[in-house]
N, C-alpha and C positions, 0 to 999 in steps of 0.2 A: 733288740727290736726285730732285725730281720735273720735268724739263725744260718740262712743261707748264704748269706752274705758275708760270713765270716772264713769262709773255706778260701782256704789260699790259694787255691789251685788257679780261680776264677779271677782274671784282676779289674773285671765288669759284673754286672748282674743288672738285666731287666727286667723291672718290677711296674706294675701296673701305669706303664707310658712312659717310665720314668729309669734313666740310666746310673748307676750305682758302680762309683769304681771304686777300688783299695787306695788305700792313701798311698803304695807304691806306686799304683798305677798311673794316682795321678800326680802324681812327683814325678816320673818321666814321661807324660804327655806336657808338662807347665815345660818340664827341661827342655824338650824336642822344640817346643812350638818357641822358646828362647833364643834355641840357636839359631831359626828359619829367621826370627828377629833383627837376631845379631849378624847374621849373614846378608842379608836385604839392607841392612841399615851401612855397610862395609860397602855394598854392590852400588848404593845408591853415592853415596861418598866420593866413590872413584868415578862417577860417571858413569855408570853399566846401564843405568834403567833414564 
């Protein structure tokens, strides 16, 4: 579809309004945004927040 879009190098591409990431990229933005998760869910547990 998008030939651009398949260049490894990029782990986004913006395309007419619209963000376009590699399936790594978003395998560790889903990972990242899990731990902040799992972290806030541990902080809330022990009483921090």
């Amino acid at each position: 579809m998008f030939r651009s879009l398949e260049e490894p190098n990029k782990p986004f591409q913006y395309h007419r309004g619209r963000i376009y990431f590699t399936r790594r990229a978003e395998r560790k933005v889903f990972f990242v945004l899990t731990l902040i998760m799992l972290i806030a869910g541990v902080l809330y547990k022990l009483g921090v927040f």
